[in-house]
N, C-alpha and C positions, 0 to 999 in steps of 0.2 A: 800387639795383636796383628798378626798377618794379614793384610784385606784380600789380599791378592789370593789367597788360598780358602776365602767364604764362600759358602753354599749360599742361595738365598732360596727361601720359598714363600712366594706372595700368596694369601689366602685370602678370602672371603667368601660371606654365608648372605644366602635369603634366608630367613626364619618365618615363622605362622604370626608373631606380635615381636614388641619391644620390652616387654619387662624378661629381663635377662634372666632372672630367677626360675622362669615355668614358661617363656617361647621356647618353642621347638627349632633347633634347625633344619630346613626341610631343603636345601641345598650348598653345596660346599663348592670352591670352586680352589684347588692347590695346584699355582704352577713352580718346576723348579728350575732355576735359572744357574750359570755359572758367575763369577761376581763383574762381568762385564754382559750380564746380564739376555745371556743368551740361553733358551729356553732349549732343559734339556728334555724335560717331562712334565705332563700338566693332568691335572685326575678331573671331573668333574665328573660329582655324585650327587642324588640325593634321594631321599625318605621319605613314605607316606606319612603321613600326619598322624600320632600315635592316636589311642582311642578316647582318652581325656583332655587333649590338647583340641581348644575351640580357636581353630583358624580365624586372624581377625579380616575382617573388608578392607581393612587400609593396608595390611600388609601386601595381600593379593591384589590388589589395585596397581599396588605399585610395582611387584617385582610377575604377575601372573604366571607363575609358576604351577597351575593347573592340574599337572601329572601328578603332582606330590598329595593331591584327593583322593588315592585311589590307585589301586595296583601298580605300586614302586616298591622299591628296597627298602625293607623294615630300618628304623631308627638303629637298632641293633645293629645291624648288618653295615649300614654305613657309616657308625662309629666304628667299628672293627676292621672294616677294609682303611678309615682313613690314619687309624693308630700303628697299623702294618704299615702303610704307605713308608708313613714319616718315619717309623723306624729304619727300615729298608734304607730311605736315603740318608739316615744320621752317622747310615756305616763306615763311610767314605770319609767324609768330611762334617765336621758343625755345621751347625745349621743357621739361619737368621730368621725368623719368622718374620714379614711386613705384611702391616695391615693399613688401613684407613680406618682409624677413628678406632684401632683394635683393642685398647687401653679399655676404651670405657664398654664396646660391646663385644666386638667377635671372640676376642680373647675371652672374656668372662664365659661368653656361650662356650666357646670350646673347655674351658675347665669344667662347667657346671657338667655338661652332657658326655665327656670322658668318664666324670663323678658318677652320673648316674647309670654307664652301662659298666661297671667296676672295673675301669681304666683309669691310669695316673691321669690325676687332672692337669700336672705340671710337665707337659711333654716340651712348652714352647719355650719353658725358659730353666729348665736342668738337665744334666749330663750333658753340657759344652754346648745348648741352645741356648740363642738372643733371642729378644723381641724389639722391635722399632714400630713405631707405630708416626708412616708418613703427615699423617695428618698434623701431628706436632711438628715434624721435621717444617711443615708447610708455615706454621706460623714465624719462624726463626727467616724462614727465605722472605715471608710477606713483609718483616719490618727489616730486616735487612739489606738483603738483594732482590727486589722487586724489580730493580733495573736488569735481571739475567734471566726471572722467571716470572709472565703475566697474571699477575690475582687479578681476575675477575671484580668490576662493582655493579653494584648497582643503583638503579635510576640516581638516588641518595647519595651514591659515595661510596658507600657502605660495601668492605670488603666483603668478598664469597668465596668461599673454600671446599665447596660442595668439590668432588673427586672430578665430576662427571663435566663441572660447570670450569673445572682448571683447565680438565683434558684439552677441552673444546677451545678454551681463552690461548692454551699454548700449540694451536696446531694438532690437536689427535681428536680422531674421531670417536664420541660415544657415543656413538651407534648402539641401541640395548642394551644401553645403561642398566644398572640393576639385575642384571644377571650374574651370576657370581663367578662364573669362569673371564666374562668379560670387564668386568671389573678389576680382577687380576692386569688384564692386561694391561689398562688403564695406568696401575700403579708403573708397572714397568717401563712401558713405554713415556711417562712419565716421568721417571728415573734417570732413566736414558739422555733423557735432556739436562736434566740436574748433574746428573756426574761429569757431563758435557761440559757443561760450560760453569759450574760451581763447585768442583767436587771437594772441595774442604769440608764443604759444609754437610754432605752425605755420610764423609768418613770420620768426622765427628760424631755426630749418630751413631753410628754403627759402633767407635771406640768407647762409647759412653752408654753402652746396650746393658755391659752388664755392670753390678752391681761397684767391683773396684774401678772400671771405666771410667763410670758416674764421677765417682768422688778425684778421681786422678784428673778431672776436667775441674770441675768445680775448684780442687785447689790450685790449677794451674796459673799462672801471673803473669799480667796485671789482676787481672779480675774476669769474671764472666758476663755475657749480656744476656739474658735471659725474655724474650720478644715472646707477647702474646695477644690473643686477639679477643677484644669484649665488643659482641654489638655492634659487629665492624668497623671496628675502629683497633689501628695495632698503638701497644704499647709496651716499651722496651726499657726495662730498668739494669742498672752494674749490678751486682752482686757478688756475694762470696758465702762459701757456708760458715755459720760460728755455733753449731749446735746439734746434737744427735742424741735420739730418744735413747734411752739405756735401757726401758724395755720394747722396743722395736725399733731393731740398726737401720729398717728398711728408711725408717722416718728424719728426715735432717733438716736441718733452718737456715735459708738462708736470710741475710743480712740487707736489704736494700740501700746502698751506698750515697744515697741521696739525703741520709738520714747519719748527723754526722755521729761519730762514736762517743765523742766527749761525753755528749750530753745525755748516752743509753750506758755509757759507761756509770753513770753518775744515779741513775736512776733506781727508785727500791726495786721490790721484783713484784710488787703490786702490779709497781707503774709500768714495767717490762711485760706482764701478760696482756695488759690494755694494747700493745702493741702489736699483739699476733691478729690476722687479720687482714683484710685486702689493702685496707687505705692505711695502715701501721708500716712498723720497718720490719719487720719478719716475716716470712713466707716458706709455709709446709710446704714441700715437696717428698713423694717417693722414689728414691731409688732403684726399686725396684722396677719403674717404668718410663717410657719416654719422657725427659724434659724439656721443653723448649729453650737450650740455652749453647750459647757458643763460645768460645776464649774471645776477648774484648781485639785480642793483635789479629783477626781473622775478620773484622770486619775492615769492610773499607771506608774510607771517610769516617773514620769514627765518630768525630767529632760534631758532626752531622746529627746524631743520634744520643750524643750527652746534655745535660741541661748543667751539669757541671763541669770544670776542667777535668781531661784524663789525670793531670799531675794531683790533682788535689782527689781524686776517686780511686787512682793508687796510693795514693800516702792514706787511706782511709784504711782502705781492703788492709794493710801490714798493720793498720793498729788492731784492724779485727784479728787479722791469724797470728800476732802477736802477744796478744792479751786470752792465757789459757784457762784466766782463773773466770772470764766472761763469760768463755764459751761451759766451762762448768756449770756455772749458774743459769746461761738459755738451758744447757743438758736439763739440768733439773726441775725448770720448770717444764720442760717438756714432758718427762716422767712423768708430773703429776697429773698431768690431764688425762687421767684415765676415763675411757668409755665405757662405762656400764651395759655393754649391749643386753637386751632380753633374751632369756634360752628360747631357744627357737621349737616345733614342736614336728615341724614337718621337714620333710625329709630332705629334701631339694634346698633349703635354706639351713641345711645344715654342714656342708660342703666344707666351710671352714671349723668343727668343731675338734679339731686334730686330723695327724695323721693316721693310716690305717697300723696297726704292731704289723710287726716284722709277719706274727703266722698267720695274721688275714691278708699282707700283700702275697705270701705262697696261696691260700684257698684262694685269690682270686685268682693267681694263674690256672691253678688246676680246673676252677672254672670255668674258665675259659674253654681248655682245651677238651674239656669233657664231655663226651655226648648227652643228649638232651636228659633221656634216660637218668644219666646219672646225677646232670645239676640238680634237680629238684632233690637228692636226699642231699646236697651239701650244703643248700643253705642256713639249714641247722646248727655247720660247723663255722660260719664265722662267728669272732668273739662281739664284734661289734654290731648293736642293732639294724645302726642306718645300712650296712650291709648286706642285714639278713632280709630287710625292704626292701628293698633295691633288685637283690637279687630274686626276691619271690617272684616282684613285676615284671621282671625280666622274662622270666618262666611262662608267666600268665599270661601273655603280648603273643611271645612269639609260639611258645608250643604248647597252647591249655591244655592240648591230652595229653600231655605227662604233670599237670597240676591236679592235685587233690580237691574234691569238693565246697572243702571249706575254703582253702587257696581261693577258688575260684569266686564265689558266694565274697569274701572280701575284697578280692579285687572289683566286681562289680559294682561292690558300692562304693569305692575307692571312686570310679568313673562316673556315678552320678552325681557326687559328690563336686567331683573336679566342672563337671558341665552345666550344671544347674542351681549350686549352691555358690553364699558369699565366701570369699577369702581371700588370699592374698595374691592369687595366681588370678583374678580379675584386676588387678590395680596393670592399668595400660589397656585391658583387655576386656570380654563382656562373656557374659554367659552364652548357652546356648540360643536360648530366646531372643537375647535380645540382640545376636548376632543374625538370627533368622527376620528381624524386624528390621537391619539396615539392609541386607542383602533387598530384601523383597524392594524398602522403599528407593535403593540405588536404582536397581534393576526396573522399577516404573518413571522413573526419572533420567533415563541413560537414554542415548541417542547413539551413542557407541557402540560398534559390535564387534569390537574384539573387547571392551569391559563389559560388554552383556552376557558372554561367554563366560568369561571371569562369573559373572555375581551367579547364572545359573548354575556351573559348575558348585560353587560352594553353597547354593540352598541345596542342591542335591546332596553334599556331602553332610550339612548339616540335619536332613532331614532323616536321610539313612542311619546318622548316629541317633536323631528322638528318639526314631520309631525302635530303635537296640535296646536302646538304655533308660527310656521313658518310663 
């Protein structure tokens, strides 16, 4: 992989809550960089609050993003300017997508709400896109090179990795933290310092983004360190992979090298699943996303960081990649662990239920480029359901006068539904009411007047939506 020739684009989103299934993105913030990370173009957008989405107090507390209550750019409109963006620059060059903490949210967000405006949810990581997601990269620096880059503690001890709280510990100002074009910066400017004065360990990352990457690290030798953080406190074990699901390649096992082979070589495959687990010698990891892990010859002082000899944790690692009839047997008990998940019934949690055939990815282009006029008679023609939702709502949001009466009569109760009833798009988050009952008690309790602002803007936006849809 050429690094020298990466695009990168650092992203982050404020959203209305945190359950990643049904918050809204209600700002984006994408800057593009060249890979010595000089800023070629930077977008910063964002969306009013759809009409079922109940803005929560603690999201707006934190990020006060205000505008987005009221006369901004439709959710539409700002999934489609930012799906253009990123195509635009994917022309040139690959891409890299970095986030903080992207693995578990911004990236989910961005596939979900790609999903729900009939866009590829997989923009960040196919047709020649990575994803890295720094925050892991941060925990490999905190138990390794902590002496090149300042982890923050606190009063305790107790390491902190918050973005904002790094910036600040290594010299860069976060200033308006939680905004998401500045946040970006944060990452970069952040970066900057990292490829400074560690760059192994970035391009490591970056080499191990995608999928053969991964694995071409992982079998590299001696062995891998794999550095992670619980409770602040880092914790760094050897490793090697000796195992892959055979129904999902994404899925692989590593091996923890402290746990010697003889005696897992030896053992039934009763006593081998009792092993999978945190405190065991086996450890799931995804391939398909950030790992925290590095070639063992990349750190310094190794020995610093083993509770064993290197000589005796490489003679382990070759009994592992030597023995193929072991790694069969983890294969296969991995297989079996199949997850039953439940069918799902709503729409937004159905994202992963396949991909779209071949003739609903063409009706969604033509969708797309269709005038309004026309989308409402073609959501009839996709084959698949969650499409033909999807795309009603779509309809219904942005232009009701070209929706049919019954259309519409559905969609409205779709929103009271969403606002005032229990499900699953409450878990993180609150109903209508009872989001009108912390605003009110915040706002009697505030002394604040830039968060008084905040709590009166959002009773206003939530009262506007009772009095709609009550």
């Amino acid at each position: 992989m050429d690094l020298e020739n990466k695009t990168y684009v650092f992203n982050d989103t404020e959203t209305t809550g945190l359950n990643t299934w049904f918050s809204q993105i209600i700002q984006i913030g994408s800057v593009l960089t060249d890979s010595k990370f000089s800023v070629s173009e930077e977008i910063n957008i964002s969306s009013e609050v759809l009409p079922w989405v109940v803005p929560s107090v603690g999201a707006y507390k934190v990020h006060k993003q205000i505008s987005t209550l009221k006369n901004d750019m439709s959710h539409y409109d700002m999934m489609s300017f930012l799906k253009n963006k990123w195509t635009d620059w994917s022309k040139e060059k690959e891409l890299v997508h970095v986030t903080y903490n992207g693995m578990k949210f911004d990236e989910e967000l961005f596939r979900r709400q790609f999903y729900w405006n009939l866009y590829d949810p997989y923009m960040t990581n196919t047709k020649g896109s990575l994803r890295v997601d720094l925050m892991v990269v941060m925990m490999v620096i905190a138990n390794f090179f902590s002496d090149q880059i300042k982890i923050p503690k606190d009063k305790e001890g107790k390491l902190k990795y918050k973005l904002e709280l790094l910036a600040e510990e290594n010299g860069i100002s976060a200033q308006n933290a939680h905004d998401a074009v500045v946040d970006c910066y944060l990452m970069i400017n952040l970066l900057r310092i990292i490829k400074e004065k560690i760059p192994e360990v970035w391009n490591s990352a970056v080499l191990a983004s995608s999928k053969d990457g991964c694995m071409e690290l992982l079998k590299s030798s001696p062995f891998c360190m794999q550095g992670e953080l619980y409770g602040g406190q880092s914790f760094a074990y050897p490793v090697v992979p000796c195992g892959q699901n055979p129904n999902n390649k994404n899925e692989v096992i590593l091996v923890d090298l402290y746990f010697d082979p003889k005696e897992l070589f030896e053992m039934k495959d009763s006593e081998l699943k009792g092993q999978f687990g945190r405190s065991g010698a086996f450890k799931k990891i995804a391939i398909n996303k950030t790992i925290p892990l590095i070639n063992a010859n990349k750190v310094p002082e190794l020995s610093k960081f083993l509770d064993e000899s290197e000589e005796i944790l490489t003679e382990r690692a070759e009994m592992i990649k030597d023995n193929f009839e072991f790694q069969e047997r983890i294969s296969l008990i991995l297989g079996e662990n199949i997850t039953n998940w439940p069918d799902q019934e709503i729409v937004e949690q159905r994202i992963y239920d396949g991909f779209p055939s071949d003739a609903d990815k063409l009706w969604m282009e033509r969708f797309e480029i269709s005038p309004w006029a026309d989308k409402v008679n073609l959501i009839e023609g996709f084959e698949d359901e969650r499409y033909r939702e999807l795309a009603e709502r779509i309809v219904c949001y942005e232009k009701p006068e070209f929706a049919s009466p019954k259309m519409l009569e559905k969609y409205n109760e779709f929103i009271k539904t969403r606002l005032f009833s229990k499900g699953p798009w409450l878990k993180g988050g609150q109903s209508l009411d009872q989001a009108i009952i912390e605003a009110e008690s915040s706002l009697a309790e505030s002394e604040d007047e830039e968060l008084n602002l905040v709590y009166e803007s959002l009773l206003d936006h939530y009262r506007e939506k009772k009095s709609n849809f009550c």
